[in-house]
C-alpha positions in Angstrom: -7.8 21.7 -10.3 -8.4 24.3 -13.0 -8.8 22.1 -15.7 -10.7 19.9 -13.8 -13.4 22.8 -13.0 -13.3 24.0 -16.4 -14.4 20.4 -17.2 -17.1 19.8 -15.0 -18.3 24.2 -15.6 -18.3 22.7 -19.7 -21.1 19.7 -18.7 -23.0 21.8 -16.5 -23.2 24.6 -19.4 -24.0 21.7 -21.7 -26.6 21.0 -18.9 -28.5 24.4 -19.0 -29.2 24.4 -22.2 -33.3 25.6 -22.3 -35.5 26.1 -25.3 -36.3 29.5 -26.2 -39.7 30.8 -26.3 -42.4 30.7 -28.6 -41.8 33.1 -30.8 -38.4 34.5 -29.4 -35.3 34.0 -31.1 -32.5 32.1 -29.5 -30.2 34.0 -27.4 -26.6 33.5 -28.5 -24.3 32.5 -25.8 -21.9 35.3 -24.9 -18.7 33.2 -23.7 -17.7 30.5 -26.4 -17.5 26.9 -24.3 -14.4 25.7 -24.3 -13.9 22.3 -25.7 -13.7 18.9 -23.9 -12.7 15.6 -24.9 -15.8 13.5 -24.6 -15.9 10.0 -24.9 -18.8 8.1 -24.0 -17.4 5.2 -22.2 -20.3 5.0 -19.4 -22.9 4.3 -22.8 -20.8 1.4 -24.2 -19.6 -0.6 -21.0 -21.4 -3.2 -22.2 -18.7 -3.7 -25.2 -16.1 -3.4 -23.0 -17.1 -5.9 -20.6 -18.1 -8.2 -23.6 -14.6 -7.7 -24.7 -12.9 -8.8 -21.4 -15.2 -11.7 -21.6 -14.6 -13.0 -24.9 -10.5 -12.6 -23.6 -11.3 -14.4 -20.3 -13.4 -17.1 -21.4 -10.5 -19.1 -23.2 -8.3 -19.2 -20.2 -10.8 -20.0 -18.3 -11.7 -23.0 -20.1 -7.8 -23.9 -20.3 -7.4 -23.5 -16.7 -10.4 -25.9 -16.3 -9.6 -28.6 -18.6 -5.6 -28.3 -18.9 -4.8 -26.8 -15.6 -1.1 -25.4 -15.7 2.3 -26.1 -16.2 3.8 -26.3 -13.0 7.4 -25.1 -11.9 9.2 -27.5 -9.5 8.5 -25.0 -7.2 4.8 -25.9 -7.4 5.4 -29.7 -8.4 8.1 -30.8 -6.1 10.3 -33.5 -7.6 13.6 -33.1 -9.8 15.2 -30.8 -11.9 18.5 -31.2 -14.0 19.4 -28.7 -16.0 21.5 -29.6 -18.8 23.8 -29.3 -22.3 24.6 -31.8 -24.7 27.6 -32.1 -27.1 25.7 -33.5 -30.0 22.5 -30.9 -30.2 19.7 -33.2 -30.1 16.2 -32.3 -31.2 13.6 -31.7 -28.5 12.0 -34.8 -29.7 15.0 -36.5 -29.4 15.6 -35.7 -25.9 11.9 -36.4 -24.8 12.5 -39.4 -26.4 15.2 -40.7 -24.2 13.8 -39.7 -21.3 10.0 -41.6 -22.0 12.6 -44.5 -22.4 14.0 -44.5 -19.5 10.6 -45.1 -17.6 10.7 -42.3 -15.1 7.7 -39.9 -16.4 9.9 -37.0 -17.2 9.2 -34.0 -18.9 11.5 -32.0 -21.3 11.8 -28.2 -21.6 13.7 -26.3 -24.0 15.6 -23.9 -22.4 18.2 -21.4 -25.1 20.7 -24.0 -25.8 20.0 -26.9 -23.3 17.2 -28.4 -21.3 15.7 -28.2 -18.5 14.5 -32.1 -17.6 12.1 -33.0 -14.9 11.6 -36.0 -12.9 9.2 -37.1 -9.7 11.4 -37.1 -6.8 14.6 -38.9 -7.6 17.1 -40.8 -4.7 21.1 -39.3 -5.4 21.5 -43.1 -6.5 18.3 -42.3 -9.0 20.1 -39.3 -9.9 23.3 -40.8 -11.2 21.5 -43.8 -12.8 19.4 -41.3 -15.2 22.2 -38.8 -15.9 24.6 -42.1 -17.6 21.4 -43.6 -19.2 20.8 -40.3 -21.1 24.6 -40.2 -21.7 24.3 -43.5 -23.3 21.3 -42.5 -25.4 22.0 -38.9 -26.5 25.9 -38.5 -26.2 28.5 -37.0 -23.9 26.0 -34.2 -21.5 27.0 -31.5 -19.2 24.9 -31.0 -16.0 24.1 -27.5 -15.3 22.2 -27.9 -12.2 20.4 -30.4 -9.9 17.4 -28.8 -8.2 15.6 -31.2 -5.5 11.7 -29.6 -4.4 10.0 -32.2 -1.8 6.2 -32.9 -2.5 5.3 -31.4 1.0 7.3 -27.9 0.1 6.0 -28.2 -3.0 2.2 -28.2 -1.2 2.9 -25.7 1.6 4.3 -23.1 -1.8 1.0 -23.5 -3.2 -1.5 -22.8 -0.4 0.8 -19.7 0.8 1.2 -18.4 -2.7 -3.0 -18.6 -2.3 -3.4 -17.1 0.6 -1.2 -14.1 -0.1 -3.4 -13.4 -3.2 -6.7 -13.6 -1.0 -4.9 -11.5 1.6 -3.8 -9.0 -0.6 -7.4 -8.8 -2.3 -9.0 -8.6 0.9 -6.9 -6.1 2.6 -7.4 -3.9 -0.7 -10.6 -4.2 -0.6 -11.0 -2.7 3.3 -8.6 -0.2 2.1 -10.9 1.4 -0.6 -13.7 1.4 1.5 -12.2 3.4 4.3 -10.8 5.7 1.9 -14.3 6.3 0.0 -16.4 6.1 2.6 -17.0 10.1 2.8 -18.0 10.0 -0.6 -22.3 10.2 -0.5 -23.7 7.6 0.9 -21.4 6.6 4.0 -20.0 3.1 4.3 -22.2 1.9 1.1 -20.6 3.8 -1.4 -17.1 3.0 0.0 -17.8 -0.9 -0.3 -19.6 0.0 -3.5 -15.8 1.8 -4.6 -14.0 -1.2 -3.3 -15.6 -3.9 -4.5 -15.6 -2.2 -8.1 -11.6 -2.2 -8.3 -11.3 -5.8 -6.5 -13.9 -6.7 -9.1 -11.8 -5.1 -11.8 -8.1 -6.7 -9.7 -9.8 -9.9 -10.7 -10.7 -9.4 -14.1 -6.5 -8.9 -14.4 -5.8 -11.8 -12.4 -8.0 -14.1 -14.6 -6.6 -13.0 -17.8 -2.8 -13.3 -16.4 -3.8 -16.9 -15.2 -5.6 -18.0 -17.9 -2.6 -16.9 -20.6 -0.3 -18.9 -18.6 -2.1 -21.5 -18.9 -2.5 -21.8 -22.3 0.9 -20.9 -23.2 2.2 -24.1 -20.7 -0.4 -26.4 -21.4 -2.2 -25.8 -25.1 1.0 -24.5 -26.9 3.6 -25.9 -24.5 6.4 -23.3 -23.9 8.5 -22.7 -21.2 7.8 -19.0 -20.8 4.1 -19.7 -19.3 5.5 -22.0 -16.1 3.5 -21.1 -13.0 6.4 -20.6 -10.5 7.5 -18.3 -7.4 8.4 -15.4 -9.7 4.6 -16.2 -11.4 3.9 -15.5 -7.6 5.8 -12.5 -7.4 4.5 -10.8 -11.0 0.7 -11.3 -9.8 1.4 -9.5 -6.6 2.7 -6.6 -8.5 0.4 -6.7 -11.0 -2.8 -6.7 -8.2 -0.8 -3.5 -6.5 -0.6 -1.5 -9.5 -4.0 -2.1 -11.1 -5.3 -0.5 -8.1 -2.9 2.2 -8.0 -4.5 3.3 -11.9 -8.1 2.5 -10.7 -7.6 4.7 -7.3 -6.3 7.6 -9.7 -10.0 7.4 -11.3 -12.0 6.5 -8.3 -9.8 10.0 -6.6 -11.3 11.9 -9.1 -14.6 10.8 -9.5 -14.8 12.0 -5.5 -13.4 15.4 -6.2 -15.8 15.8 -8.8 -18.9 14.6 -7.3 -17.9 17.4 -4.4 -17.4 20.4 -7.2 -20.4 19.6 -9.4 -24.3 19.2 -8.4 -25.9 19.4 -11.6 -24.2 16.7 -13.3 -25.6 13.1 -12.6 -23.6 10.1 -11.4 -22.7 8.7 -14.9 -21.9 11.7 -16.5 -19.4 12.2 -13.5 -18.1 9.2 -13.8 -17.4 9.5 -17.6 -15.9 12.9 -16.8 -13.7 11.8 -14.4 -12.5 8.8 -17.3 -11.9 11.4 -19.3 -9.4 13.3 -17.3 -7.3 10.3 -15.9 -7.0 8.2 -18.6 -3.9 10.0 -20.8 -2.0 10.2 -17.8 -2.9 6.2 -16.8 -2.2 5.1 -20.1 1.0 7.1 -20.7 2.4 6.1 -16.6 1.8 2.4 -18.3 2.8 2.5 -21.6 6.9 3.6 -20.3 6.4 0.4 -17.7 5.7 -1.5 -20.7 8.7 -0.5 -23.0 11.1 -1.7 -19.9 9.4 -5.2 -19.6 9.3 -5.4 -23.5 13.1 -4.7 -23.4 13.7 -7.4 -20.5 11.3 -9.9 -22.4 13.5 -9.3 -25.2 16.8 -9.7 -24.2 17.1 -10.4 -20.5 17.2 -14.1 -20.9 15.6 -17.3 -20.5 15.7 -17.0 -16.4 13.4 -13.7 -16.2 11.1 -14.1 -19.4 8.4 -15.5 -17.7 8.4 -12.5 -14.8 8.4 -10.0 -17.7 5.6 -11.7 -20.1 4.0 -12.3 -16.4 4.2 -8.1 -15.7 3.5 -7.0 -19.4 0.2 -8.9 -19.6 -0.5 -7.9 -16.0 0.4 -4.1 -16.8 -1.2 -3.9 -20.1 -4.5 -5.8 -18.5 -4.7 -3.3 -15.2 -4.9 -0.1 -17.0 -7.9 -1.6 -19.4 -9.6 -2.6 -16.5 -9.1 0.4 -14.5 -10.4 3.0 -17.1 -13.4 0.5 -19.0 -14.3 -2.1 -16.0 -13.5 -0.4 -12.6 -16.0 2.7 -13.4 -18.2 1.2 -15.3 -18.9 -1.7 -12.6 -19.3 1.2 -9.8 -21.9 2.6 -12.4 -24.1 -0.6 -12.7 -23.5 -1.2 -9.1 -24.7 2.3 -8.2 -27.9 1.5 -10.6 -28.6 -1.7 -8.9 -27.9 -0.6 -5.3 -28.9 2.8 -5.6 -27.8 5.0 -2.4 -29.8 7.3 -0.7 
């Protein structure tokens, strides 16, 4: 709390600043200001929200046009998952399996594949696995995973609605917990809907990545499945956790200070959170770099999932989530 009044006692000196007389010779301050770190993020939000945009857009337009690469969780159908002795290409392998008639799809997966089918009868089953045995060689089968089209449904509107639940609930969280702020209720929906605003931004850009890593480029690691689910649950918890550390302190010091005005508030209370938001991240993201690098085909898409998620909450936390409650605040001013 010392800091943080030295802080806010620096911008109020810097506030009092009057011009001498005519005449009279400009009194020399007695006490030396102590220096703050001042960074003017308030006076370039526009650049900031220009550059979420311009890393938005292209997912957005991927998600549009390509949509995603499902997991059978999301798909329904069947899964084998597969070795062969002779090491065929990928090509080869897709190959076979566009032969056979059956629509499948071919995933590389370390040394074997993962090959998809629509839903397959345990006759289909054995039929496909000694017609690719023909065509490729003597194969191993790893696994068999069977997803029905009407799980596969249910997965997909539940996965939904625990995002819109989530969302919401955040959102009538904040506004309790703001609304003694000045200006009542307002200013409390006017805190919440500035971080769900911001839990968005992080949701889009996780999505949108995905989906051009699984439909433009084609790889495995961007497969929409339940542990996609799971990583974009965690990732809307903790960008709220970074942008409540802001919004915390822009209360305190809108309570301590009356001189300074909202934005310079704001910008102060940036200031103060954003080492330790950025520093809290930055260990998170040396374990999920670790994981991504060697914890194996089975969690690589949870990890990319967290890493993006991670790195994209604490950007939107300390340059979106303030800066929206500022342009909100100009737009709905509170009285």
């Amino acid at each position: 709390m010392s800091e943080q009044l030295s802080d806010v006692k620096a911008e109020e000196q810097k506030a009092d600043v009057v011009a001498p007389d005519d005449g009279a010779p400009a009194a020399q301050p007695a006490v030396r200001e102590p220096r703050v770190r001042r960074l003017n993020i308030i006076g370039k939000r526009n650049w900031f929200f220009l550059l979420s945009l311009v890393i938005i857009v292209p997912g957005i337009i991927s998600m549009a046009t390509r949509g995603f690469l499902l997991g059978i969780d999301f798909a329904g159908g069947t899964e084998f998952s597969v070795n062969f002795a002779n090491h065929p290409t990928l090509a080869q392998v897709q190959g076979a399996v566009s032969a056979e008639g059956q629509n499948g799809t071919v995933i590389a997966a370390g040394n074997g594949y993962i090959i998809r089918y629509g839903p397959l009868t345990p006759q289909a089953q054995t039929v496909v696995q000694n017609d690719l045995t023909s065509r490729l060689g003597k194969m191993t089968t790893q696994s068999i995973l069977e997803v029905g089209g009407t799980i596969a449904g249910e997965t997909i509107e539940l996965s939904l609605l625990a995002v819109v639940i989530a969302s919401v609930a955040i959102l009538l969280l904040l506004a309790v917990r703001f609304r003694n702020v000045p200006g009542g209720w307002r200013a409390g929906f006017q805190f919440g809907g500035s971080a769900l605003a911001a839990l968005l931004h992080d949701v889009f850009v996780l999505t949108g990545i995905f989906s051009i890593l699984g439909k433009v480029l084609g790889l495995r690691i961007g497969e929409i499945d339940s542990f996609f689910v799971t990583a974009v649950l965690t990732v809307v918890g903790f960008s709220v956790h970074d942008t409540i550390v802001v919004f915390d302190r822009i209360r305190e010091n809108l309570r301590v200070s009356q001189r300074l005005s909202f934005e310079q508030v704001v910008n102060l209370s940036i200031m103060q959170t954003a080492a330790r938001s950025i520093i809290t991240s930055f260990t998170v993201v040396l374990v999920l770099a670790a994981i991504l690098i060697a914890g194996g085909t089975t969690i690589q898409g949870l990890a990319l999932a967290l890493l993006i998620g991670i790195v994209s909450g604490t950007y939107s936390s300390i340059f979106n989530a303030a800066p929206l409650l500022v342009v909100w605040r100009r737009l709905q001013p509170l009285r």
